[in-house]
N, C-alpha and C positions, 0 to 999 in steps of 0.2 A: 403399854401400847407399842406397836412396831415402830422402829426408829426410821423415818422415811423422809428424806429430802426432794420437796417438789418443789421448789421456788423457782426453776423454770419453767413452772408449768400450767396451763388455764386450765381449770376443773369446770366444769358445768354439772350437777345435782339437780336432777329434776326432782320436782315436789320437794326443795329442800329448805322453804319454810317455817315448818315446822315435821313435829315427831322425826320417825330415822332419818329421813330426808337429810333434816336439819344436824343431826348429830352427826351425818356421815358428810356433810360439807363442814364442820365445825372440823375432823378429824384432818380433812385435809388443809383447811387454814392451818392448823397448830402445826402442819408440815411446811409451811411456806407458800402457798400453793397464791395465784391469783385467783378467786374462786367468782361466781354467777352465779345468785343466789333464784332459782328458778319457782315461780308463783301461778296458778291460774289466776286466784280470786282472793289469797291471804298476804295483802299489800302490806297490813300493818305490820306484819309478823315477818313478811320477808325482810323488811329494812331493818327492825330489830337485831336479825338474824346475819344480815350485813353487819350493823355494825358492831356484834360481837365477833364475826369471824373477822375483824381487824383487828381489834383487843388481844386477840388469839395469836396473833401473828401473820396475818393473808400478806401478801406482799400488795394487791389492790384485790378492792371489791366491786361486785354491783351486783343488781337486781333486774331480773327478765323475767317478762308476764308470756302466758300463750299457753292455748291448748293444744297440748301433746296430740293429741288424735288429729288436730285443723294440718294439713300440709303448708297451707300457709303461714298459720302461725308457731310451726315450727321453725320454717325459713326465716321470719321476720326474726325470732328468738336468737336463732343462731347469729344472724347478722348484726344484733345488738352486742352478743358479749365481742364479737370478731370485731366492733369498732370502739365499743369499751377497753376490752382487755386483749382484744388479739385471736386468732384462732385457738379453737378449743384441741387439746391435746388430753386431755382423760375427759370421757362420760360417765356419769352413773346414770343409766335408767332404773331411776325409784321408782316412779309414780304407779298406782295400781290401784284402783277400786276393790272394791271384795265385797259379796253379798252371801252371808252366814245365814240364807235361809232355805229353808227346802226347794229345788230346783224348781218344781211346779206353781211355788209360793211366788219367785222370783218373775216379775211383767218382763217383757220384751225391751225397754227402756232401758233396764236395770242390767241382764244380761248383755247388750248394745257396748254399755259405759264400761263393764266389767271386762268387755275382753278385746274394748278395743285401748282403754288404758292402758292396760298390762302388756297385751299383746302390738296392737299398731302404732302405741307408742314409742315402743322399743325399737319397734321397724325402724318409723319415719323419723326420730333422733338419732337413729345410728347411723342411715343413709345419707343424713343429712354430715355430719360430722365427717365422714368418709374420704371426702374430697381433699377436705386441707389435712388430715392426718396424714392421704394419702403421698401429697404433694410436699410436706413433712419426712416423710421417711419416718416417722412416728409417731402411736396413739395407743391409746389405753381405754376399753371398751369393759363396762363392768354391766350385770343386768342383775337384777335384782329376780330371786326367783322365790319358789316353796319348796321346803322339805318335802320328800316325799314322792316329787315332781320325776326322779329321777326312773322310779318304775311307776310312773304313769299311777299314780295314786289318786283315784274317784272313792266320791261317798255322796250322796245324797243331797247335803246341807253344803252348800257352797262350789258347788259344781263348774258355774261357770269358770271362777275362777281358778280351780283345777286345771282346767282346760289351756286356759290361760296360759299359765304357769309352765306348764308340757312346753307349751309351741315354743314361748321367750327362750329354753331348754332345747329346744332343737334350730332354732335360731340364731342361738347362741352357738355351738357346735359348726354350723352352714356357715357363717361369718369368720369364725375362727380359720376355717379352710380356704375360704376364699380370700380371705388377708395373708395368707402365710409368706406372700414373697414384698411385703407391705411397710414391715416394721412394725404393726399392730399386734395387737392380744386382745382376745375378747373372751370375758370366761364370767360367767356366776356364781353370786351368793346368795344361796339360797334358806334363810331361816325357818326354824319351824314355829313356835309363838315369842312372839318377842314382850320383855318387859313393859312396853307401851300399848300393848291390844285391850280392844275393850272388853272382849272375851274370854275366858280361857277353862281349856280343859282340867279334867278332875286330876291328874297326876303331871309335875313337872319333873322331867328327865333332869338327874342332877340334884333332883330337891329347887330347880329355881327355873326359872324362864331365861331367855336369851338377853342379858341385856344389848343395850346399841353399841357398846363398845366392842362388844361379842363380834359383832356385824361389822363395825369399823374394821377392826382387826384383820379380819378378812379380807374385805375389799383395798385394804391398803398394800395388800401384800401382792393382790395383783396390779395396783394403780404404781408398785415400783418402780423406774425405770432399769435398773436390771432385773426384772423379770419378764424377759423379753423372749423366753423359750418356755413359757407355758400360756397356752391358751387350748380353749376348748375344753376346758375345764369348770368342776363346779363345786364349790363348797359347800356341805350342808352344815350349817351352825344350831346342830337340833341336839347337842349334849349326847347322842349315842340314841338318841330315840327311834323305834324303829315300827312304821306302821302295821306291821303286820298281825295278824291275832293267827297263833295257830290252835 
């Protein structure tokens, strides 16, 4: 794993509870890092998840409830870790619904939750964070994306979040430009099946799936503090796989 020293630095992980989430705030404790272990509804799991990321090495911990999509309870979120541990200085926008079923199959509720996790999540946590990196002179903005996403890759079965995934990608890009005189970086990881899906396709690029360290790996490399001349950027952690059929 990348050798990365964060012990100055507040991490917030949404949806980092549990699955990647949780392994990409674990990744950053084992760096030093002060980390906010961010939950909707998986209480038990997030303080679990605290207090192994002290065991790990966090410099301090805590745990923040709130739905990404509520603007309010974004604000409130942010305002817990900023009087817990201080202002946030790296984001990961994890958090993301996904509906693996035919786009027609999928109710209006379901595409709703699907892109506005993904997508207004990412907004409203980033906007939110913005301020104090700004007034900082420093941040590190990570977004979680899909393989694939980079040419606009549709299929049928999971559509909305396709869509999704596109805009976080072009979002991602818009931010990066408009932080350039900021001190920020804001770039994506985007996987293509990760080791923890409930799913997966008949062939894995590689012979295996992405593990979460695959994905740590990544997102650490821009959660550096010298790597402060690359943004707008986006990693795909898909083994070489490439969707096209010709």
């Amino acid at each position: 794993m990348l050798s990365v020293d964060l012990s100055d630095h507040v991490v917030l992980v949404t949806g980092s509870a549990k699955g990647v989430g949780r392994d990409l705030l674990l990744a950053t404790a084992d760096a030093g890092a002060a980390v906010a272990v961010h939950y909707n509804t998986s209480e038990a799991e997030a303080a679990a998840t605290m207090e192994e990321a002290l065991e790990r090495g966090a410099s301090e911990a805590t745990t923040v409830s709130g739905d990404v999509t509520d603007p309010d309870d974004v604000d409130a979120l942010f305002g817990a870790v900023e009087s817990d541990l201080g202002p946030v200085t790296a984001l990961v926008n994890n958090v993301g619904a996904f509906a693996p079923r035919h786009w027609e199959d999928i109710d209006f509720e379901t595409w709703q939750t699907v892109v506005e996790t993904n997508f207004y999540g990412t907004y409203l946590c980033s906007k939110r964070a913005l301020g104090p990196m700004r007034d900082a002179g420093f941040g590190r903005i990570v977004n979680i994306g899909y393989a694939g996403s980079e040419k606009a890759l549709v299929y049928p079965v999971n559509f909305p979040y396709f869509v999704a995934k596109t805009g976080v990608l072009m979002f991602t890009r818009m931010l990066a430009s408009d932080t350039t005189d900021d001190g920020i970086t804001v770039n994506a990881v985007s996987p293509y099946v990760v080791e923890t899906s409930d799913k997966f396709p008949d062939e894995a690029p590689r012979g295996r799936w992405a593990s979460t360290d695959d994905i740590a790996q990544a997102a650490l490399f821009f959660l550096h503090p010298e790597s402060d001349y690359v943004s707008g950027e986006n990693i795909e952690v898909d083994g070489g796989w490439l969707p096209e059929r010709l």
